[in-house]
Backbone bond lengths (Angstrom), bond angles and torsions (degrees), N, CA, C in turn:
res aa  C-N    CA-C-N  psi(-1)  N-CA   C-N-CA  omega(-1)  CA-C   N-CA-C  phi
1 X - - - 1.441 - - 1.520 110.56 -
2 X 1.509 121.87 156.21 1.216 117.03 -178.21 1.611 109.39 -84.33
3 X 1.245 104.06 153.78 1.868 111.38 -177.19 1.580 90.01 -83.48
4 X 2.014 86.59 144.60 1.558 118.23 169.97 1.143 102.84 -47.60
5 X 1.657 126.92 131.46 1.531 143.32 156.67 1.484 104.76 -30.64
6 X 1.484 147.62 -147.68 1.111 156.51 179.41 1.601 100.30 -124.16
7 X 1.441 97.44 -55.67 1.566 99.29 -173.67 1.896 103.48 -59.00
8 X 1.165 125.91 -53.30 1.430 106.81 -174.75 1.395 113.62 -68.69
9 X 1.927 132.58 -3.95 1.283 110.19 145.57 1.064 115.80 -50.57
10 X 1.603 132.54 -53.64 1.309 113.63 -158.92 1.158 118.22 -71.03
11 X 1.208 123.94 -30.95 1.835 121.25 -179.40 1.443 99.83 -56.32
12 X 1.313 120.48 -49.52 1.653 132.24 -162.60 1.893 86.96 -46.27
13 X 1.633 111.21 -66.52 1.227 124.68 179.74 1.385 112.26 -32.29
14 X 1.203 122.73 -70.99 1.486 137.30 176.34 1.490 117.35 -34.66
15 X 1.819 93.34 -48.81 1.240 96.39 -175.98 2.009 130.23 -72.23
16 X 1.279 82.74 -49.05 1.950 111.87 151.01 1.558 110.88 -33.15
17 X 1.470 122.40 -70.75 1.536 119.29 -173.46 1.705 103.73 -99.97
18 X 1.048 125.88 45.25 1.323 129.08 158.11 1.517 123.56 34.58
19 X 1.602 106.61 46.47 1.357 118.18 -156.05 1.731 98.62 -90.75
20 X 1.106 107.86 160.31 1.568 122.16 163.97 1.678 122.61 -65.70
21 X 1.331 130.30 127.75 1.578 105.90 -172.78 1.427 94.42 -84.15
22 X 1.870 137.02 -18.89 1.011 127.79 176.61 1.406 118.75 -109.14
23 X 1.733 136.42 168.64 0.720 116.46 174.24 1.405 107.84 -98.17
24 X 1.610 123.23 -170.99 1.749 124.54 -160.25 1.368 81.95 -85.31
25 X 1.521 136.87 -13.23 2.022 118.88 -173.84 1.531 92.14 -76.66
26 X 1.520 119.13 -20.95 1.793 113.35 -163.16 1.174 91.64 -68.48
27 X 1.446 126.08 -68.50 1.588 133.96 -111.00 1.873 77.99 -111.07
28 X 1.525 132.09 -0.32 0.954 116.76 159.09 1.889 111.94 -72.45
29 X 1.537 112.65 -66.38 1.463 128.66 175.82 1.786 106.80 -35.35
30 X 1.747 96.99 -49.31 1.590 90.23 172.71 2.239 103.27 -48.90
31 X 1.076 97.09 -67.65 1.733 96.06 -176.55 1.565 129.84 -5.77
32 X 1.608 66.92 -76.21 2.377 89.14 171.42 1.428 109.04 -64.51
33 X 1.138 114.47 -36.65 1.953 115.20 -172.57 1.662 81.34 -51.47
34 X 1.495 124.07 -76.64 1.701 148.83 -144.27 1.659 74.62 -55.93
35 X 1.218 138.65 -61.10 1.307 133.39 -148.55 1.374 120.18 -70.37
36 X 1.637 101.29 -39.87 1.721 122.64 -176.29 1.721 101.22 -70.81
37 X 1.171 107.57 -33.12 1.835 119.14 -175.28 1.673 94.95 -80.76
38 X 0.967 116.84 -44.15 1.543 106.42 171.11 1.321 130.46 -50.46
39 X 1.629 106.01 -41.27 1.389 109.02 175.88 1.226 125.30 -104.01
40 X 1.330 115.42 -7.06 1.228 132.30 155.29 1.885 121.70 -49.19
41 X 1.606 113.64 -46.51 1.371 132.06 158.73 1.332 108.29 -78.33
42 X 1.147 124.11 -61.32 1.480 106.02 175.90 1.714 140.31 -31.36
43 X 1.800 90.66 -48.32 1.159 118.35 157.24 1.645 137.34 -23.42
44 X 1.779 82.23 -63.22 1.286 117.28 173.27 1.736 114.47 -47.14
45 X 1.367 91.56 -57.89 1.439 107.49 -174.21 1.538 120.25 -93.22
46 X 0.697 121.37 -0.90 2.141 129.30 154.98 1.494 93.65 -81.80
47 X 1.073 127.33 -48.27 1.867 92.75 -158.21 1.752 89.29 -86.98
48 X 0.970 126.41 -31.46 1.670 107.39 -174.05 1.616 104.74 55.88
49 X 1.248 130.71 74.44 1.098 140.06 151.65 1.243 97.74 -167.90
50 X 1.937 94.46 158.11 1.405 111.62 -153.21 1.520 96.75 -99.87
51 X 1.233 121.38 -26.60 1.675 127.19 -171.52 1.646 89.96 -102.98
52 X 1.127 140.99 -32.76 1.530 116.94 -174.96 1.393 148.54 -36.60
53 X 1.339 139.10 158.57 1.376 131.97 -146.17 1.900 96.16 -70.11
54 X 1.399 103.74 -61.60 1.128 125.78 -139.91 2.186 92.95 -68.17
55 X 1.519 93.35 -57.34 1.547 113.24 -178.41 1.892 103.78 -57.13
56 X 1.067 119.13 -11.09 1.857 109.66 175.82 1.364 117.88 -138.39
57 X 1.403 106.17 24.10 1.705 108.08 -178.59 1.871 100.30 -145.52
58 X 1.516 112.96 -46.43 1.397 103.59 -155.77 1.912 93.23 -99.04
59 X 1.392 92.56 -29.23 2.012 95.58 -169.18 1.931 99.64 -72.05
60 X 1.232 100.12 -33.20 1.915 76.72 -175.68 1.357 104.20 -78.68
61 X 1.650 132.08 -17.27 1.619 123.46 178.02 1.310 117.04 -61.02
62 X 1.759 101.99 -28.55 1.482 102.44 -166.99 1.325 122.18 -86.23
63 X 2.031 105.90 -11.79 1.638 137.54 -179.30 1.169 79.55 -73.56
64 X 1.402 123.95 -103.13 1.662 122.87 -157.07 1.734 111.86 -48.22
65 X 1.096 133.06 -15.48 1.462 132.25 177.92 1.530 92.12 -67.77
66 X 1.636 125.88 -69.09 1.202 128.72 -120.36 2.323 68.08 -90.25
67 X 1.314 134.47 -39.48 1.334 103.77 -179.53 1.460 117.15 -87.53
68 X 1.051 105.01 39.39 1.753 109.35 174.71 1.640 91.64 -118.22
69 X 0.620 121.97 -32.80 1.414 124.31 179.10 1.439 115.80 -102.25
70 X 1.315 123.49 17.44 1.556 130.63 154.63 1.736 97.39 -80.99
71 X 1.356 83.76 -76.89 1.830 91.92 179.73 1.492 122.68 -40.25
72 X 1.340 131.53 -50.63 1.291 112.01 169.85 1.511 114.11 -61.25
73 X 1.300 115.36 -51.74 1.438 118.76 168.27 1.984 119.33 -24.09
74 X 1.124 102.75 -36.23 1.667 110.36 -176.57 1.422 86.16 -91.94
75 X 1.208 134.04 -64.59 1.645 134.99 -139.83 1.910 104.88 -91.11
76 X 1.008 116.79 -4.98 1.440 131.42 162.53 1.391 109.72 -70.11
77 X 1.584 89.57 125.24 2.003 90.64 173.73 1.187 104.79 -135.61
78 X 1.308 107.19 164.58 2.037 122.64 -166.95 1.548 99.97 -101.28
79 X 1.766 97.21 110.17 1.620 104.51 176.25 1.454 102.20 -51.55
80 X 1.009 138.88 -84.29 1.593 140.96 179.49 1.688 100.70 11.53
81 X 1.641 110.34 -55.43 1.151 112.00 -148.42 1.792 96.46 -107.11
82 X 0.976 106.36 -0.42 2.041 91.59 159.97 1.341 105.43 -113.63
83 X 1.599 123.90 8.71 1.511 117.66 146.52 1.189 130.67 -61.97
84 X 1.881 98.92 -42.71 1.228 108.86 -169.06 1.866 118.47 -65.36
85 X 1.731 82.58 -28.05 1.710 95.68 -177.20 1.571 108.57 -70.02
86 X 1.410 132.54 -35.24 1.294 136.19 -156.65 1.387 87.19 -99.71
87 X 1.077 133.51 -9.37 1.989 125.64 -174.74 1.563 86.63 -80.47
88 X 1.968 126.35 -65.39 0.884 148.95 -178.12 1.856 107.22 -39.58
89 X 0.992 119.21 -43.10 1.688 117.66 176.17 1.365 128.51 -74.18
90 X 1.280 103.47 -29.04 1.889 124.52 176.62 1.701 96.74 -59.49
């Protein structure tokens, strides 16, 4: 039979010690991103006007804020934990 890829050791691994795929700084930033996008649309939709202050100046900062901060939120990683991986490979 052919040998396991590398990458499905690690899931196997992951999966075995019941690890987190993110760390608690991700799935916090995920939070506020989900929260800032909430009120960012919400925003949008309480004032119901098309020229208003809040609906064309503060709601699209908080749209592009809250998905700038999805993406780092996913693409952010915990030094601790690609030490631990490169200590583990030596």
């Amino acid at each position: 039979m052919a040998q396991r890829s590398p990458r499905r050791k690690k899931v196997q691994k992951l999966l075995s010690e019941k690890q987190m795929l993110l760390g608690p700084q991700n799935y916090q930033l995920l939070l506020i991103a989900v929260l800032s996008l909430m009120v960012g649309f919400g925003g949008m939709y309480i004032e119901n006007e098309f020229l208003g202050w809040f609906s064309l100046y503060v709601s699209p900062l908080l749209i592009i804020g809250g998905f700038i901060l999805v993406v780092f939120g996913i693409m952010k990683t915990d030094p601790s934990a690609d030490s631990t991986e490169t200590a583990e490979k030596v």
